[in-house]
C-alpha positions as a printed NumPy array, in Angstrom:
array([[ 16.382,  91.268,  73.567],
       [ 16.206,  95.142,  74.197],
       [ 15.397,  94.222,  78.004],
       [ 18.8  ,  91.805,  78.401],
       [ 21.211,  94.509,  76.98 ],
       [ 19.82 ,  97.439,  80.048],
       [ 22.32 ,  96.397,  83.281],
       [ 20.493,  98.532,  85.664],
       [ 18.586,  95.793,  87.641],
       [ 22.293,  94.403,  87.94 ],
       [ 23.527,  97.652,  89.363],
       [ 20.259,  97.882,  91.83 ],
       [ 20.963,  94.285,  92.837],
       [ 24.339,  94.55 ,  93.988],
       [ 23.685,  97.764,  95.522],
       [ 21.328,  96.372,  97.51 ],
       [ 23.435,  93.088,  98.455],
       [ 26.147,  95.906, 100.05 ],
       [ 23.673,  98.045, 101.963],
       [ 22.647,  94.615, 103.409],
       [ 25.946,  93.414, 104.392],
       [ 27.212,  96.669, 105.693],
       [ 23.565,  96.983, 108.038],
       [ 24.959,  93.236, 108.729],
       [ 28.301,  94.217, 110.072],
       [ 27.194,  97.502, 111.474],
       [ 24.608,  95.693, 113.584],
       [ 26.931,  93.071, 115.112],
       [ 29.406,  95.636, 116.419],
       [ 26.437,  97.438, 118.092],
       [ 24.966,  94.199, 119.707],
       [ 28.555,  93.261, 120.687],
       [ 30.158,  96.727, 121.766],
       [ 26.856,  98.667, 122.844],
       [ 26.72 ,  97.035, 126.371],
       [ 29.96 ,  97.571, 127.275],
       [ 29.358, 101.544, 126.087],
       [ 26.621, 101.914, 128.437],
       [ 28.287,  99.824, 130.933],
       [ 30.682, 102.557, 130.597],
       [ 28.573, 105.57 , 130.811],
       [ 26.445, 104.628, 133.07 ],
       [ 29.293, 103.122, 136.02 ],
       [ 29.468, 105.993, 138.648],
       [ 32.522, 108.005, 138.805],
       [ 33.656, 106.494, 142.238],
       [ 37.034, 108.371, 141.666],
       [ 35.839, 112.308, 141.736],
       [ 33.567, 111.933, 144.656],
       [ 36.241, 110.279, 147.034],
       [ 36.953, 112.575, 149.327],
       [ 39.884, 112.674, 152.176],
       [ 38.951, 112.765, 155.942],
       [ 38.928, 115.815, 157.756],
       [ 41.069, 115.855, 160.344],
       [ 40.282, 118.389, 163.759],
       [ 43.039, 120.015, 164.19 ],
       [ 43.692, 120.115, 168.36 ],
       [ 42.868, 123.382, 170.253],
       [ 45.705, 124.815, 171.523],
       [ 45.498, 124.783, 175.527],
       [ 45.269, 128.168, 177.289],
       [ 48.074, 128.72 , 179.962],
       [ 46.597, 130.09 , 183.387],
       [ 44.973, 133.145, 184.38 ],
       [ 46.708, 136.141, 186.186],
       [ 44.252, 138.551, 187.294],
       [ 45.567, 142.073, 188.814],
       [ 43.152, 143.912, 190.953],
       [ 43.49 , 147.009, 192.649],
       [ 44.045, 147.846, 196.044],
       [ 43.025, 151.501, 196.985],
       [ 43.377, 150.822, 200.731],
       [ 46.596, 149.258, 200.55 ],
       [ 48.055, 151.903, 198.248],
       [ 49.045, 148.746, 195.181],
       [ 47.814, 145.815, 193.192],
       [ 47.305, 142.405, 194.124],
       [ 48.247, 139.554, 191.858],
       [ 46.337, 136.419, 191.877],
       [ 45.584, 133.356, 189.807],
       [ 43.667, 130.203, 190.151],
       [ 46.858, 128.54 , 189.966],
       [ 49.816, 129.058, 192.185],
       [ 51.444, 132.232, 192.23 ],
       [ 54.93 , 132.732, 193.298],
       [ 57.439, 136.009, 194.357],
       [ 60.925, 134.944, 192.662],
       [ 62.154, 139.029, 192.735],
       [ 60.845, 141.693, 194.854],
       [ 59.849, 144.819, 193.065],
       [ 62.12 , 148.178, 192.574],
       [ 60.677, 149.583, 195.663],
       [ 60.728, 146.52 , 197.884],
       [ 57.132, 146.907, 198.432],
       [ 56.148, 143.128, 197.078],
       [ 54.784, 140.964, 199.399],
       [ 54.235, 136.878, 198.863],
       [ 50.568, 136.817, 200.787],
       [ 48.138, 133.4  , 200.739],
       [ 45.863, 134.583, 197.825],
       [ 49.06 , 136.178, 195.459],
       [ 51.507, 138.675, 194.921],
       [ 50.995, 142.101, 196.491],
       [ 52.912, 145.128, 195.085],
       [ 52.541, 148.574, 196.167],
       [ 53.452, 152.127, 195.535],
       [ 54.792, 155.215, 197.463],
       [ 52.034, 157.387, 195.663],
       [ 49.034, 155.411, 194.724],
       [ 47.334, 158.359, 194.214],
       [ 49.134, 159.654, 191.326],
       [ 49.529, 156.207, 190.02 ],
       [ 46.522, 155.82 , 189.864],
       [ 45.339, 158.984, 188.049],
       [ 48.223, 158.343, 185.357],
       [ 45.962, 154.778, 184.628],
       [ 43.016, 156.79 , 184.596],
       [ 43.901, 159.693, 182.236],
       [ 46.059, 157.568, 179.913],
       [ 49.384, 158.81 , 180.923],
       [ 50.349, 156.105, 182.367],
       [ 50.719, 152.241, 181.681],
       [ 51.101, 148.578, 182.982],
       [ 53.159, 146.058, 180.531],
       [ 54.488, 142.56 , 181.115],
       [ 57.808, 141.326, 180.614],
       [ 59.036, 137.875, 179.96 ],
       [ 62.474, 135.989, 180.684],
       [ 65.3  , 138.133, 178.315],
       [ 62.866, 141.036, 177.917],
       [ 60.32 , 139.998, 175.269],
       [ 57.318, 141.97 , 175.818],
       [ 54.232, 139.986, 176.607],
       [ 50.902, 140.969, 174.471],
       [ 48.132, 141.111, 177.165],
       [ 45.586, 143.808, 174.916],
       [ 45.529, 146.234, 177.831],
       [ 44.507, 149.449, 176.154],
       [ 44.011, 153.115, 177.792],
       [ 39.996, 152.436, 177.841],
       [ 40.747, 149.287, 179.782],
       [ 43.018, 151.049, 182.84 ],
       [ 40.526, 153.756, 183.571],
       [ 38.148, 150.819, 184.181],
       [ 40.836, 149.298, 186.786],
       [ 40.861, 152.338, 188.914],
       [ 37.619, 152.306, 189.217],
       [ 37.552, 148.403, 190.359],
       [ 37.727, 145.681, 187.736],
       [ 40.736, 144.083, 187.019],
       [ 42.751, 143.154, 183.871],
       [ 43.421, 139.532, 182.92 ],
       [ 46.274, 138.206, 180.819],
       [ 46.975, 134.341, 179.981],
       [ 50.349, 133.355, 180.811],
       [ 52.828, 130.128, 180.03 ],
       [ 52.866, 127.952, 182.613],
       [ 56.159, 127.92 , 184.937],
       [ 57.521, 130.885, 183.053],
       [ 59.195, 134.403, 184.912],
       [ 57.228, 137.584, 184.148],
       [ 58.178, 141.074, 185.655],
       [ 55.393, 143.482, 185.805],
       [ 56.165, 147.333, 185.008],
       [ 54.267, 150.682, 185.388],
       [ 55.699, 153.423, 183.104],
       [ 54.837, 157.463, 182.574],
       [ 54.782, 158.579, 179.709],
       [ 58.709, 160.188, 178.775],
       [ 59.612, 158.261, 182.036],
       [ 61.921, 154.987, 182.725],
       [ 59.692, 151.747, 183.716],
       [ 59.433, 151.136, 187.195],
       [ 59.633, 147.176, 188.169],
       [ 57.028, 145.907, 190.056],
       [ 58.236, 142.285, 191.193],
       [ 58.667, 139.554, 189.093],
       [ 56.995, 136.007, 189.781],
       [ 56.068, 132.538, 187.84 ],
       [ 52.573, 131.199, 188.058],
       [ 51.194, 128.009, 187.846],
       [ 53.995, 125.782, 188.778],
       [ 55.296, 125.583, 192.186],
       [ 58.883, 125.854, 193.053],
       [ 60.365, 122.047, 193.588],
       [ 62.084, 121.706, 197.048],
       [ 65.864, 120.75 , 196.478],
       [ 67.57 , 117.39 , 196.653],
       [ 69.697, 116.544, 199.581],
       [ 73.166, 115.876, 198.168],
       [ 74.351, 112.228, 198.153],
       [ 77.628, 111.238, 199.625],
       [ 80.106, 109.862, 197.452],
       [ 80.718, 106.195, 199.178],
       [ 83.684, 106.096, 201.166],
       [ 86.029, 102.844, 199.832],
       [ 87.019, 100.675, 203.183],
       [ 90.002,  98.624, 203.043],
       [ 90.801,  95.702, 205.25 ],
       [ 93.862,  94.542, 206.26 ],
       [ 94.638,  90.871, 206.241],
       [ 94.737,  89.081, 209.664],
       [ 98.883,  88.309, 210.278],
       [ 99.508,  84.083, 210.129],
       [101.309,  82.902, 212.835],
       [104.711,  81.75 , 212.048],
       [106.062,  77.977, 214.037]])
């Protein structure tokens, strides 16, 4: 009788009906929800690695070439360019001359011009249409080299005026001609005559 009245097998029993129901449930959700979890985890990340197209962005074009070379034997410079070059305004000392390869411009003392260039006293500067400075680089270092024969480069806008200077230092700019390059000058229209408006008279009826 002593082994009916003890309720711990009862207690063990029950205990052990739980643990096996809750391993039960526990189990299902893992067979039923574990797939999809890994399906999860393991689908690439499609979303991070997308990446936009680069685009090249277009180079701008240069405008043409005007090269200035100096002419010792001619006392000036001589303008030229692979494209057209054109005289629109002779220069301060009317010494600019349109010639087949460019734009000559010259100088009562070459001479001294000359050794200005070479000893940094003196400059050459672009100008464009309203007087906005053009940025060619030329530096002191650079005009010495002209003197002694190579000449300076500057890239230009197509079509557009320049003036070209030479200025002593403390003393006005001197203008040198101006021109356009690259674009030659259209010939003009004829102008049209307005229509003239002829007006008929009627033939007279004879009367009977």
């Amino acid at each position: 009788m002593a082994g009916f009245g003890n309720n711990k097998p009862a207690k063990n029993w029950v205990g052990t009906m739980w643990g096996f129901l809750g391993g039960l449930v526990v189990g299902v959700g893992a067979g039923v929800g574990g797939p999809k979890i890994m399906h999860r985890l393991s689908k690439p990340d499609t979303a991070s690695k997308k990446t936009k197209p680069v685009v090249a962005k277009p180079r701008p074009t240069a405008g043409p070439t005007l090269d200035l070379s100096p002419e010792p034997a001619q006392r000036g410079i001589l303008l030229s360019s692979a494209s057209p070059i054109k005289l629109l305004k002779p220069s301060e000392s009317k010494r600019t001359q349109q010639q087949a390869d460019g734009v000559f411009t010259g100088f009562k003392n070459w001479t001294g011009t000359a050794a200005y260039l070479k000893s940094g006293q003196g400059g050459l500067f672009l100008k464009a249409t309203g007087g906005t400075a053009v940025s060619t680089g030329w530096q002191e270092g650079d005009y010495d080299k002209f003197v002694r024969g190579i000449p300076l480069h500057a890239n230009l806008t197509s079509g557009q005026p320049y003036t070209l200077y030479f200025q002593r230092k403390g003393q006005r700019p001197i203008d040198l001609g101006t021109f356009n390059i690259g674009t030659a000058t259209a010939a003009p229209k004829p102008a049209t005559k307005a229509p003239v408006n002829v007006t008929t008279k009627a033939p007279a009826t004879a009367t009977h």
